[in-house]
C-alpha positions, 0 to 999 in steps of 0.5 A, a space after each residue: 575473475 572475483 575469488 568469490 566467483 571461483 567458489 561456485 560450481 555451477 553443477 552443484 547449484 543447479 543440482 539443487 533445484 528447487 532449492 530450499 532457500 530464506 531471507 536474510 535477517 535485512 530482507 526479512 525485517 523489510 518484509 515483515 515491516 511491508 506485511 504490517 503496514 499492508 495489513 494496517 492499512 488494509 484494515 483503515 481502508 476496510 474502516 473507512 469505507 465502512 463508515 462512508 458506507 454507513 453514512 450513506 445509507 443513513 443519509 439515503 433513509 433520512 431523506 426519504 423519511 426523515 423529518 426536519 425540526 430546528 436543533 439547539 447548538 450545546 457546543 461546537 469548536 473549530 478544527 481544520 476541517 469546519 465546525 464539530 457542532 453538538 445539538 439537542 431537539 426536541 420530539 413529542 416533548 422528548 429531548 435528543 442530541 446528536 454531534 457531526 462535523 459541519 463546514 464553517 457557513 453550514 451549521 446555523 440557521 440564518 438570523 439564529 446563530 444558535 440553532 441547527 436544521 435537523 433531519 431526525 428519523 421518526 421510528 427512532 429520532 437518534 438516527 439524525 444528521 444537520 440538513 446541510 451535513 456533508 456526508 461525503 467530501 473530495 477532500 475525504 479522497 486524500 487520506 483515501 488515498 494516501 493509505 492506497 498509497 502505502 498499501 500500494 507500494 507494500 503489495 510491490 514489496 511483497 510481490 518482488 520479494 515472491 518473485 525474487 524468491 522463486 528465482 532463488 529457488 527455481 533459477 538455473 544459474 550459468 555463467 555470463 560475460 559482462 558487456 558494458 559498466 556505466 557509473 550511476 550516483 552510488 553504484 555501477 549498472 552492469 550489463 551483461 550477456 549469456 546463453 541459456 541451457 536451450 542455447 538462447 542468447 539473453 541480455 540484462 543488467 543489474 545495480 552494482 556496488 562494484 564496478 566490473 570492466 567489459 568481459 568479466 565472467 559473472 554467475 547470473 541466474 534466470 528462471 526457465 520458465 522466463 529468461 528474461 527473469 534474470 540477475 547476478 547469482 546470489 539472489 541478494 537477501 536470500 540465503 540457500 539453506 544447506 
């Protein structure tokens, strides 16, 4: 048996339950850096789809009462996406522009590469967008998604680390018995049986950095409530407080 196993009494720790644990300085920086992307990407998201929200509604209002009039182009450039076009028209002798990202082949009028098709808001001509402006794209789903993505996978971050936490804190732990060690790329996976206070045989395994032969006894703490929660003990990247 590994000396450091020769350490643990099993009464003292399960005498502590709950116990009073927290996360190691690695765990921790882990934590806080998936709780910052969360929550930034959360707020992109948030923004995002405000602003599609926003564009929808606008285009919805200029369809029903909007009216049209040939814009002026006062500048556009050529980016990834299509064409940045910056426009003026004209209503009741009062000069209004506008601005919004067009696809390559939709931001003139044929026969007048300087002119646009406007559709402008009576009541209040700065609500405005090209007839043939796109407000909604499937390539706008990418970036969408990429940032559910990321949050994704900082919402499982977060959520493993509550779990592992609960089982930290709530876990009985017993001795179990090693059944098997297969070698993986740059660790071992050791599996191995025990039996809970209630007398139910349980089986897991677990990534080792060690390799560990069949028979060893090794601590292993499982949640009561669900046995089949269950790992080598310590719970890595928690410390229990003294």
């Amino acid at each position: 048996m590994d000396d450091s196993l020769k350490e643990i009494n099993i009464s003292d720790v399960n005498a502590k339950i709950p116990r009073r644990v927290h996360l190691d300085r690695v765990s921790r920086n882990v934590l806080s850096g998936a709780l910052f992307f969360f929550l930034s990407v959360l707020g992109g998201s948030v923004w995002i789809s405000h602003n599609e929200i926003k564009n929808s509604q606008i285009r919805n209002t200029l369809l029903r009462d909007g009216r049209a009039v040939d814009g002026d182009i006062t500048k556009s450039s050529v980016n990834r996406d299509g064409v940045y076009v910056s426009y003026t028209f004209s209503v009741d002798g009062v000069l209004c522009s506008g601005h919004a990202e067009m696809k390559a082949d939709h931001y003139t009028v044929p026969g007048a590469p300087e002119k646009i098709p406007i559709r402008y808001l009576p009541r209040d001509p700065r609500v405005n967008q090209p007839i043939y402006w796109e407000w909604f794209s499937a390539w706008d789903m990418f970036p969408f998604l990429f940032l559910l993505f990321i949050m994704a996978g900082s919402a499982a971050v977060v959520g493993v680390t509550l779990r592992e936490r609960t089982l930290a804190r709530k876990g009985i732990v017993v001795m179990g018995r090693v059944t098997g060690c297969a070698p993986t790329q740059k660790s071992f996976t050791v599996y191995y049986e025990f039996t809970t206070q209630e007398n139910t045989e349980m089986e897991g395994s677990i990534e080792l950095p060690d390799e560990c032969g069949a028979g060893t006894s090794i601590p292993i703490i499982y949640l009561p409530s669900n046995p089949k929660r269950n790992e080598r003990y310590p719970v890595g990247g928690f410390c229990i407080a003294e």
